[in-house]
N, C-alpha and C positions, 0 to 999 in steps of 0.2 A: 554835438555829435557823440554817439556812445558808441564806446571801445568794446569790444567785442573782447570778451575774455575766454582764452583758450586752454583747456585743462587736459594734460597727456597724462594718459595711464600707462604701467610699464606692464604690460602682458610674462612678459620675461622671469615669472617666479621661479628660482631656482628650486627643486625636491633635492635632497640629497637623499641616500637610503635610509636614514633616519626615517623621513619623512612618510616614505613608501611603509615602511615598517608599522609606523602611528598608523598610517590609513588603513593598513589591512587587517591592524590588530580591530579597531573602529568597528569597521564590517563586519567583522566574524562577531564580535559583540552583540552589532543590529540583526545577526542573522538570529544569533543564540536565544537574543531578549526576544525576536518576535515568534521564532517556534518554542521557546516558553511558556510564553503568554496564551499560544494555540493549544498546548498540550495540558498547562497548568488552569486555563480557565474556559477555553470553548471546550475541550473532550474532556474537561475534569471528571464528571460522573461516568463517564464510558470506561477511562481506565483506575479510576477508582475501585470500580465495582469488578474488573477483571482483578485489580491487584487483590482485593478482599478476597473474591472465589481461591483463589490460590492456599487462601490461608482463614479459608471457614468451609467445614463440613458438618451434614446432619445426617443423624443417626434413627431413623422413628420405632419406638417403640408402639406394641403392638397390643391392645389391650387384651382380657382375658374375653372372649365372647360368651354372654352368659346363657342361662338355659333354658327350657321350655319344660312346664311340669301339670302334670293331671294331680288331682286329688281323686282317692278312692269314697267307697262308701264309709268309714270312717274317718274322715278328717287325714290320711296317712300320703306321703308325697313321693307320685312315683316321677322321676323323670325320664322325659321321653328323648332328652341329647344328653350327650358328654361333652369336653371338648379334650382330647388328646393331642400327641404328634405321632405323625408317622416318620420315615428317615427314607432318604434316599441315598445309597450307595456307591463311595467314589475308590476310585485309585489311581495311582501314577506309575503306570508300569514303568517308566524310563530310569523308576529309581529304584524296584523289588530286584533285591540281588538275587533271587532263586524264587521263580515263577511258580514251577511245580509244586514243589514246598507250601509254597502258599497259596496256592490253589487246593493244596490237600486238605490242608486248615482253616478256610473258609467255605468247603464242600457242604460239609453237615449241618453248616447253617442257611445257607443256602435251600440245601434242601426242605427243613423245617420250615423255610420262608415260603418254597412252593407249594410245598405237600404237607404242611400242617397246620399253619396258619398264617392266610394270605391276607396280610392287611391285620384284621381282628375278625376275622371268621374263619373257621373252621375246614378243611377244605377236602375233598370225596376225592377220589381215586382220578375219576375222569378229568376233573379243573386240576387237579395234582400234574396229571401227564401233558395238557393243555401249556399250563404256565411253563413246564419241561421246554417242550418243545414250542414257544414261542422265544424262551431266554435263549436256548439254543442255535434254534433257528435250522430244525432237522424237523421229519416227520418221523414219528415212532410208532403210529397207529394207523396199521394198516387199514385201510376206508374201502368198501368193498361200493358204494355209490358214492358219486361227484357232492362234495360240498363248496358251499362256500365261503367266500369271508367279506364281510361289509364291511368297508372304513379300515379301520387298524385293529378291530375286534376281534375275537378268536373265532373258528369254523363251528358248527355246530354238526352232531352228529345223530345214525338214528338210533334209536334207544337199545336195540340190543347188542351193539356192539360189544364182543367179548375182548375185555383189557388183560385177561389172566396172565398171557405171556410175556407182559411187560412188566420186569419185575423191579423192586428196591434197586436193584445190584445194576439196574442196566440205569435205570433215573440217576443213578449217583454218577453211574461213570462217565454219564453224557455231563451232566453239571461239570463235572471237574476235567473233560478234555474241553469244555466252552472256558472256562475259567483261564487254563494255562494260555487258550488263544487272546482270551484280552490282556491280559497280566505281561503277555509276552514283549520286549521292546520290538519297537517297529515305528513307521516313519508315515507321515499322513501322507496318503498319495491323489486326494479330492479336495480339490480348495474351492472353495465356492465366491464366485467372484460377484454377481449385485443381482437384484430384481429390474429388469428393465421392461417401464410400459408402451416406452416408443417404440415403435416396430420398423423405426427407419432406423436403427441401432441394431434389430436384432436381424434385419437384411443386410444392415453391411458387416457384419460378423461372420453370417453364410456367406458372404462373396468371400469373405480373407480365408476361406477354403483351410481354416486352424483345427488341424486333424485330432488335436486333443482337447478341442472347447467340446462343450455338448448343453444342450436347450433341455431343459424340461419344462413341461406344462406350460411351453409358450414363452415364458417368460424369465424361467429360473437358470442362470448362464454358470455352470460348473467349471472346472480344468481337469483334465487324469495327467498328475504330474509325470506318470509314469510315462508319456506318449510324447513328452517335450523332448526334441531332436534337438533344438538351438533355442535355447533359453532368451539370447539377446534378440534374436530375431522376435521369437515369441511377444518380448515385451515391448520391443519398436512397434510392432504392428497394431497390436492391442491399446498401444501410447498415443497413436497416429487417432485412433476409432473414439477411444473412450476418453481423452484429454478436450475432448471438444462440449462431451455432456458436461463433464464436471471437473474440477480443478484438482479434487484429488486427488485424482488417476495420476501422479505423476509415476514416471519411471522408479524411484526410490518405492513406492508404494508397491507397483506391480511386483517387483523383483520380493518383497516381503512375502507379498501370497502367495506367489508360485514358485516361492525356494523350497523344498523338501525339509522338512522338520518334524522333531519328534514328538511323538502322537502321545500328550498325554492327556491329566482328568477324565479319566472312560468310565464312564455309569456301568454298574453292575446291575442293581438293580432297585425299582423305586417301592415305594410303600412298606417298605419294610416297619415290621413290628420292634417294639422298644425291647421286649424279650430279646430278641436277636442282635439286637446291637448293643446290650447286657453280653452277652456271650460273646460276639466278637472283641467287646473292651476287656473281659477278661483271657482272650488269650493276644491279645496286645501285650497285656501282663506278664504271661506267662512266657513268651517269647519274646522278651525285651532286650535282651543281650544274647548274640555268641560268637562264640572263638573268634576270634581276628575279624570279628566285623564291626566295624563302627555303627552303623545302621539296623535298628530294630526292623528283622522281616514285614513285618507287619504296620512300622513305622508309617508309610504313604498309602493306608487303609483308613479313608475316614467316613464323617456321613453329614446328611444338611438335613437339619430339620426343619418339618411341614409342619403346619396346625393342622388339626383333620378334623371335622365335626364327625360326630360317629352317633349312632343312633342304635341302640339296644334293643327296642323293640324291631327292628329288621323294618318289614312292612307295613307294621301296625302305623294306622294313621297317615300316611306316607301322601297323602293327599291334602293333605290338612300342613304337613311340614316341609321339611325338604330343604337344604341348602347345597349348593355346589362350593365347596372352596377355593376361592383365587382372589382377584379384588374385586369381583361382586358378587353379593348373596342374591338367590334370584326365586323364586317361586312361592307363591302362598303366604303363610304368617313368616317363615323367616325371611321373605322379602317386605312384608308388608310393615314389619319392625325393625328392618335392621338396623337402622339407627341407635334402637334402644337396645339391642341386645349387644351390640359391637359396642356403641357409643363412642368414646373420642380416644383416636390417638396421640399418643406423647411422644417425644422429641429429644434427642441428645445433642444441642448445638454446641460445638467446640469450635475456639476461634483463635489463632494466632496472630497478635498484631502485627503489620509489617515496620511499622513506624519507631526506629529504634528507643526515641526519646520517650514513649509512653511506658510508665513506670509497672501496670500490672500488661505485661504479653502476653501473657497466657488466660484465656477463661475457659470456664465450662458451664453450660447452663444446661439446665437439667428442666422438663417441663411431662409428669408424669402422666401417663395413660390414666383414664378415666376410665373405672370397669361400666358393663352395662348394667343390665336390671331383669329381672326374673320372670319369665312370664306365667304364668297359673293359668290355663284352659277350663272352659264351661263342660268339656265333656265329661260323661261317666267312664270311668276304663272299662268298665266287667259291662256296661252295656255297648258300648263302641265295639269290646271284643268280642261278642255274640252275636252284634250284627254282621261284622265281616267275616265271620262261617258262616252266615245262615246265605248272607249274597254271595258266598264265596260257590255252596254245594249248588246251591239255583243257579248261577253263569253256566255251572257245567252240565246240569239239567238240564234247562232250558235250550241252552245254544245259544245263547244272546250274544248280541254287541257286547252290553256294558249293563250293569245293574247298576243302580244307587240309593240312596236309602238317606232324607233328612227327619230326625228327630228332633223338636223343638220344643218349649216350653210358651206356650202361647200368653202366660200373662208374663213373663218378665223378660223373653225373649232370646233365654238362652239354650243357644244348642245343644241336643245333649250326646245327638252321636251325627256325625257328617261321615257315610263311608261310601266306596265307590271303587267296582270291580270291574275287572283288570286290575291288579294294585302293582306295587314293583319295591324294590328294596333298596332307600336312599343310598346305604352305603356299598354294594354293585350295583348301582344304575346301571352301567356299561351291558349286562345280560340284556338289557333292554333289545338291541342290538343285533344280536345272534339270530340266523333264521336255519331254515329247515326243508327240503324236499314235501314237497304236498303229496301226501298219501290218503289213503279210503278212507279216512277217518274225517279227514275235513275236505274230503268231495264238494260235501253240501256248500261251501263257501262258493265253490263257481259258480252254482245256478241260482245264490239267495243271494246274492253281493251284486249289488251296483256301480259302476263306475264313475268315477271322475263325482261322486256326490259324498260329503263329511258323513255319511253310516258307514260308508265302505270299508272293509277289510283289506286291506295293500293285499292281491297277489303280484309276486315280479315272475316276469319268463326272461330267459338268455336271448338279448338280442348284440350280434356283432362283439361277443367277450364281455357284455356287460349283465349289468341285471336292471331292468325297466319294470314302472308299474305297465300290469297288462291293460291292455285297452278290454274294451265286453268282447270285442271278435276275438281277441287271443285269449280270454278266457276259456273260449268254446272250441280253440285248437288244440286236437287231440296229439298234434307233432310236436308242441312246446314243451318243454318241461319246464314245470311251475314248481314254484318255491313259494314259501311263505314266513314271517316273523312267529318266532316260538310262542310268541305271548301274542301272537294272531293282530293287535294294531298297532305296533312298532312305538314308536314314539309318542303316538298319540296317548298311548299308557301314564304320561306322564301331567295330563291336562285333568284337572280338577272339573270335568265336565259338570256337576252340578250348578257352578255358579259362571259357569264361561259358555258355556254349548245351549243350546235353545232345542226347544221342539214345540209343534204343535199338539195340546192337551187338552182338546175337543172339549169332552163333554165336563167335565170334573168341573171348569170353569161356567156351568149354566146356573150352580147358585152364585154368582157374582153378579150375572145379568140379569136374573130374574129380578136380586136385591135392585139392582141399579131401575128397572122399572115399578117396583113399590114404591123406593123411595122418592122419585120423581112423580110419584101419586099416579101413576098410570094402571099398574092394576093393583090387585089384591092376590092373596094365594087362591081364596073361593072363590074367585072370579072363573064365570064361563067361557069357554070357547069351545068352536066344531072344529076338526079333523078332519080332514078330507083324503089324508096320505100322503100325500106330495103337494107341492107349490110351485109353477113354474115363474120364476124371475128372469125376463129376457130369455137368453135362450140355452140357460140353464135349468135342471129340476131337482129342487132341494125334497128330501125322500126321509119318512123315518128307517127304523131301522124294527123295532118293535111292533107289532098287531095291534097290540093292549093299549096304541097309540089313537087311535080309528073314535070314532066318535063326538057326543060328547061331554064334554069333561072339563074340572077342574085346573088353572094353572097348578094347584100340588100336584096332581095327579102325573100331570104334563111330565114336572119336576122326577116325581119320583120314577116316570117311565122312560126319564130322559128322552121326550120327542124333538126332534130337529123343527117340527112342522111349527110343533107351540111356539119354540123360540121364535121364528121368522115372524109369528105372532104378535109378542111382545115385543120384537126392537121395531113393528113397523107405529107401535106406537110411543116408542121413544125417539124424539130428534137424533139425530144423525151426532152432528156438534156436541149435544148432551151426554149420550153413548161415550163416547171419546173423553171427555173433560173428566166425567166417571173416571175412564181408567187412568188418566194420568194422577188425580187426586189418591186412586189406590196404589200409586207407585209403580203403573206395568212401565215399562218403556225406563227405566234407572235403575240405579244400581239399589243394591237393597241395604250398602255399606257395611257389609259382615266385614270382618278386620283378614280379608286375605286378598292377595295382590292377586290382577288379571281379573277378577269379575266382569261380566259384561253385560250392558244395560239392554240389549235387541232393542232398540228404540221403533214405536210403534211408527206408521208411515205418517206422514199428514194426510189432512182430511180429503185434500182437493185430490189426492192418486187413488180414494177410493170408490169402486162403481157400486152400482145401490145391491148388484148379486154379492162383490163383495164382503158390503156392511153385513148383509142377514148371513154369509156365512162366521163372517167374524162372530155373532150372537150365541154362536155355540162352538166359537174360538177354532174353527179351521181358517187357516190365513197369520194366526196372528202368534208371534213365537213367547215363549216363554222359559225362562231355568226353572229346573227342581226345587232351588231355594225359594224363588220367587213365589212359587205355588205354595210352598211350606209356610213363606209372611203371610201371604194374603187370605191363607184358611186359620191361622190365626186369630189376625182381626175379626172372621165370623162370628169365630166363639167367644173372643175377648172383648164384644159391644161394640163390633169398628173400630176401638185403638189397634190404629195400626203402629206396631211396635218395630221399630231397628232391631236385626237379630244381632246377639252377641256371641263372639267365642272365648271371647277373652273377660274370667272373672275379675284374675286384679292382676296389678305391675308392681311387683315389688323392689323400689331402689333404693339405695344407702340412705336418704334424706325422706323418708316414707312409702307409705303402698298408696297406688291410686285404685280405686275400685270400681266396675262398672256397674253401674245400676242399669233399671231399666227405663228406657229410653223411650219418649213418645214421637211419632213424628207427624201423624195427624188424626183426629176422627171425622170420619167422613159423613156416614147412614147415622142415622137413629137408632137407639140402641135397642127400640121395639124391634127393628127387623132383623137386627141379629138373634134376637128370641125366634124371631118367624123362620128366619135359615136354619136354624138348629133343631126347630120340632119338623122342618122337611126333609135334614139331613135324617133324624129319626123313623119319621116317617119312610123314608124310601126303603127301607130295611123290611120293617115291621110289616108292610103292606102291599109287598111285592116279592113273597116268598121265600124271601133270604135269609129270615131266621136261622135255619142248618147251618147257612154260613157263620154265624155267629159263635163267639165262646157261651158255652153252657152256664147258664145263672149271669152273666156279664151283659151288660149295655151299650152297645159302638155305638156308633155313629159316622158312617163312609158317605161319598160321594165318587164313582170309580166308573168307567168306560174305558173302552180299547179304541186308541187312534192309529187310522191307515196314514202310510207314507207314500208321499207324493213324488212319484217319479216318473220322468218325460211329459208331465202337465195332466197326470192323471195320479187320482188312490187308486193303490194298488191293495190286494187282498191275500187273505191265507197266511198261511208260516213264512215267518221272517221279513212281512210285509207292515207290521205294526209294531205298535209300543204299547205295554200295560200302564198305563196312567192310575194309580190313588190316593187317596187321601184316608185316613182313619183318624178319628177321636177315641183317644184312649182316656177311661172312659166315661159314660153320658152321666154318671152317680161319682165317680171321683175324677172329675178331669182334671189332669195332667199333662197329658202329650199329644200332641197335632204329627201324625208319620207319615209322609210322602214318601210313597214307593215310585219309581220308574223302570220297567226292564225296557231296554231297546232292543228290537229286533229278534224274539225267541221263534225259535224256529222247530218246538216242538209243539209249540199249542200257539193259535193267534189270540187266544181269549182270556181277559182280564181273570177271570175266575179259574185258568190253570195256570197261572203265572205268578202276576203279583199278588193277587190272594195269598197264595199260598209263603210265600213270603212275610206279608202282614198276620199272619194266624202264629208263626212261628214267633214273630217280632212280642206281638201282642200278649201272645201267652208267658213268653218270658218277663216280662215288663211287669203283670201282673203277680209273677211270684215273686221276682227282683224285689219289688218295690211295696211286695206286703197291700196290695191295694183291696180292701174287704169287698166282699157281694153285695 
């Protein structure tokens, strides 16, 4: 029998407080070790990196940005940037112990800031009284018609307005009662509380009926401290609304913004010139101490300095350069380099360790800016400068849109002048801006301007307090009162429309087609065909334009009489697919890769969007867009054997570690180089034997290809003044070739015809060229 063994436990442990005391110290220990363990190994990197922020800051230094330079006809270097600073102007009224005073004392410079030199130009009576009375914020010129003002730009005015009674005496005393009112102590009474996008925030705001908030623009929620009755109430309600979007709103938060506090750092004024802030540091000097005053008058007058890129030649070029300063450079070669001209910034890291036991606490690392590198352009100055008067007096001749004017060097591909009117002056861009009451003088713009199409000229009329582009009905209401941009296409002034805008340029383009059916062996130049005058395609009818077209007659002849009917001619005996393939081997439809930012390739359509009226009109290039540069490559390659050459603007780069140079660039040959011989004695030809000798320089030998194309508006060409574009080409010339010169006037609206237009342009171009450059008979 087995005995059952019985074993009692005593439950009964006595604790005394000893015990309790172990147990609780225990706990606190496990609590200690386990949020240790959570803080010293799962968040390690989270509050590591917050401890480190505390005690590391960085500093960047800011490289020098380097310059942009032309070489003249002697080897001599002019540059066309600087880089400077400009200063922007601070003070702290809360601490000037006598406002007046020192308002007296920085009057005179002030004023030479406005009226003598604003930024680093020079500045006329009218921008003198302008910058006056925008610092002010008074009007001093009496306006005898309504102007207006665009954006935050100044108003513009009409040209005869008489300034004589606004003298020295009255500019300076307006400066210095503006002066004592900022200088003055005073208390901020606008506190700007957030940008809010929900609009179920900005409905329950309106409901809480807070007679001192106020909305601007939808979305921008102010306070007028001035209008707060009960502050506490104010901040509950607002605490109640805005504690729900976000966690910051707390009460301690609200009560910071909308406590009343003294208004200080107030801008005087920005762009200030280094002259002027030479003068103000010298009477900081000279006012540094008086009687029983601890504090130098002038002590809380200080200033921030800008970098400024500044540009000496004003305009010159201005399409070709350009930079805006902030942190991005943006247009043309100083966008299309900025890397190299800015190159790399440096770095001042300074670090305090937190860690007592680490023996060096203190560092500083130093990691220096890297300057850029120099850039050298292909242009000629004295020829760049010649053309942009000779386009400058013809814009105003003509009436045009815009002129432009590319010179190239056809065998090595460099540019020698890119100029393009309307021009604008990098360093006031802002006049860009400024518009004007439409008067007799630019009537013409209502009845020759199209709307809602990229030729148009912006007019605006007043609708509802605003200013709108007109529609074509409100162009023709004679109750509107219409305004227009000083510089007639506002912003658009700033587009390098040579290598970004497109046109169609008819005929100038039929030596490329003709080439394209020799060289696919379809005809010959002495190859026959008849004329009949017109062709109907479906249920279009393609027309020439010429008599001398009728018959028949030779493809030269065709050529030299530019008939529309020939071409239909020859692309019906070239493939369709073939046509095409052509032009993209000769580069239409891409970019041409000239070294400036924004070029645009018009990429030709595909094949299948095109109808067979279409293609025959494409044959003598209506339908199909093209840039002035592009036209500049591709007559080029004519002359150059079909090396179709990359155009350049940029000869060399020069940086601390060497120069890189550009040569010239092939990017493919297309024809045979017999037919570029055959293009050249037709471009010859069409001169020689179609009249146009007169037009020609005396003793001298061109070489053109030129036509006037209509512009296509509502799905028709349209005709006469201001309905066309002077399209040419020139070889300068056929005994010393040297330069390929596309002209283009858009839209002149004193003559529709090549030969009062752009001719006249190319004769000016050409003759200077020829003495310029010493070129013999």
């Amino acid at each position: 029998m087995i005995k059952r063994l019985k074993i009692k436990f005593n439950y009964n442990i006595r604790l005394n407080k000893y015990n309790y005391l172990l147990i609780f110290f225990w706990w606190l220990f496990l609590i200690l070790t386990i949020r240790l363990f959570y803080l010293q190994i799962i968040k390690y990197n989270e509050y590591n990196n917050l401890l480190f922020s505390q005690h590391y800051s960085i500093s960047n230094l800011e490289p020098v940005r380097w310059n942009i330079y032309l070489q003249d006809k002697n080897g001599g270097k002019i540059s066309l940037t600087e880089n400077i600073n400009l200063y922007t102007l601070y003070a702290d009224p809360y601490i000037i112990w006598d406002n007046k005073k020192a308002s007296k004392l920085l009057m005179p410079v002030l004023y030479n800031h406005f009226c003598e030199r604003y930024k680093l130009d020079r500045v006329d009576k009218f921008t003198c009284i302008k910058n006056v009375e925008k610092f002010a914020k008074v009007k001093l010129i009496k306006q005898k018609e309504k102007t207006w003002t665009w954006d935050l730009l100044n108003t513009s005015l009409t040209e005869n307005t008489d300034l004589s009674y606004i003298t020295t005496w009255i500019l300076q005393n307006t400066i210095e009662a503006k002066l004592q009112e900022l200088l003055k102590k005073s208390y901020i009474t606008k506190a700007y509380l957030w940008f809010f996008s929900d609009k179920k925030i900005i409905d329950s705001l309106k409901k809480a009926w807070l007679s001192a908030l106020t909305i601007q623009n939808d979305n921008y929620i102010y306070v007028n401290l001035d209008k707060i009755n009960n502050l506490d109430r104010y901040i509950t309600v607002l605490y109640n609304i805005l504690s729900k979007v976000d966690d910051k709103y707390s009460k301690k938060y609200l009560i910071k913004i909308l406590n009343k506090r003294p208004r200080r750092y107030v801008k005087i004024a920005d762009y200030v010139n280094p002259i002027w802030i030479d003068k103000i540091k010298k009477l900081k000097k000279e006012y540094k101490w008086e009687k029983n005053k601890q504090i130098p008058l002038l002590h809380w007058i200080w200033f921030q300095k800008h970098p400024f890129r500044y540009y000496p030649y004003n305009s010159f070029l201005s399409h070709v350069l350009w930079y805006i300063n902030g942190s991005n450079g943006v247009w043309w070669i100083e966008e299309y380099y900025n890397n190299i001209l800015k190159w790399k910034e440096g770095k001042i890291v300074w670090m305090n360790t937190p860690w007592i036991w680490t023996i060096w606490s203190n560092s500083v690392k130093t990691q220096q800016a890297q300057d850029g590198a120099n850039i050298y352009l292909t242009i000629d100055y004295s020829l760049q400068k010649q053309v942009e008067n000779i386009i400058k007096k013809a814009y105003y001749q003509f009436q045009a849109d815009n002129v432009s004017v590319v010179i190239m060097n056809p065998f090595n591909g460099q540019i020698k002048s890119l100029a393009w009117y309307p021009n604008f002056n990098p360093n006031s861009w802002e006049q860009i801006y400024k518009i004007q009451p439409l008067n007799k003088k630019y009537n013409y713009l209502i009845t020759w301007s199209m709307a809602n199409t990229y030729y148009d000229i912006p007019i605006l009329v007043e609708k509802k307090w605003t200013l709108v582009n007109a529609t074509l009905a409100d162009r023709f209401d004679s109750n509107l009162k219409k305004y227009i941009f000083k510089n007639l296409l506002w912003p658009r002034t700033f587009v390098n429309q040579i290598i970004s805008e497109p046109y169609e340029p008819w005929s100038i383009f039929k030596v490329i087609t003709e080439a394209i059916a020799i060289d696919s062996k379809n005809i010959s130049l002495y190859d026959y065909y008849t004329d009949k005058w017109k062709i109907k395609v479906w249920p279009y009818t393609i027309k020439n334009v010429v008599r001398q077209c009728n018959g028949y007659n030779t493809f030269l002849h065709a050529l030299e009489r530019s008939c529309n009917v020939w071409m239909v001619k020859i692309i019906m005996k070239v493939w369709k697919d073939i046509y095409y393939n052509y032009l993209t081997q000769l580069w239409f439809g891409k970019r041409t890769w000239i070294q400036l930012a924004w070029e645009k390739p018009w990429v030709i359509s595909a094949l299948e969007h095109f109808s067979k009226a279409r293609f025959y009109n494409n044959s003598f290039w209506q339908w199909i867009l093209v840039t002035p540069m592009q036209m500049a490559v591709s007559y080029s390659a004519v002359v150059n054997w079909w090396f179709l050459l990359k155009p350049t603007i940029v000869k060399k780069i020069v940086k601390k570690d060497g120069v890189v140079k550009f040569g010239k660039y092939i990017i493919s040959k297309v024809f045979d180089s017999v037919i570029s011989k055959d293009m050249i004695y037709a471009l010859y030809s069409t001169i020689y034997n179609w009249d146009l000798l007169p037009l020609a320089i005396k003793n001298y030998t061109l070489w053109w290809k030129t036509w006037t194309s209509q512009l296509s508006f509502k799905w028709k060409y349209q005709r006469w003044n201001g309905w066309t574009n002077g399209s040419f080409v020139w070889i300068v010339t056929a005994d010393n070739l040297k330069y390929v010169i596309a002209v283009k006037v858009s839209r002149p609206r004193q003559c529709q015809w090549w030969i009062c237009t752009a001719w006249k342009i190319f004769k000016d171009i050409a003759k200077y060229i020829i003495e310029y450059d010493g070129i013999k008979k």
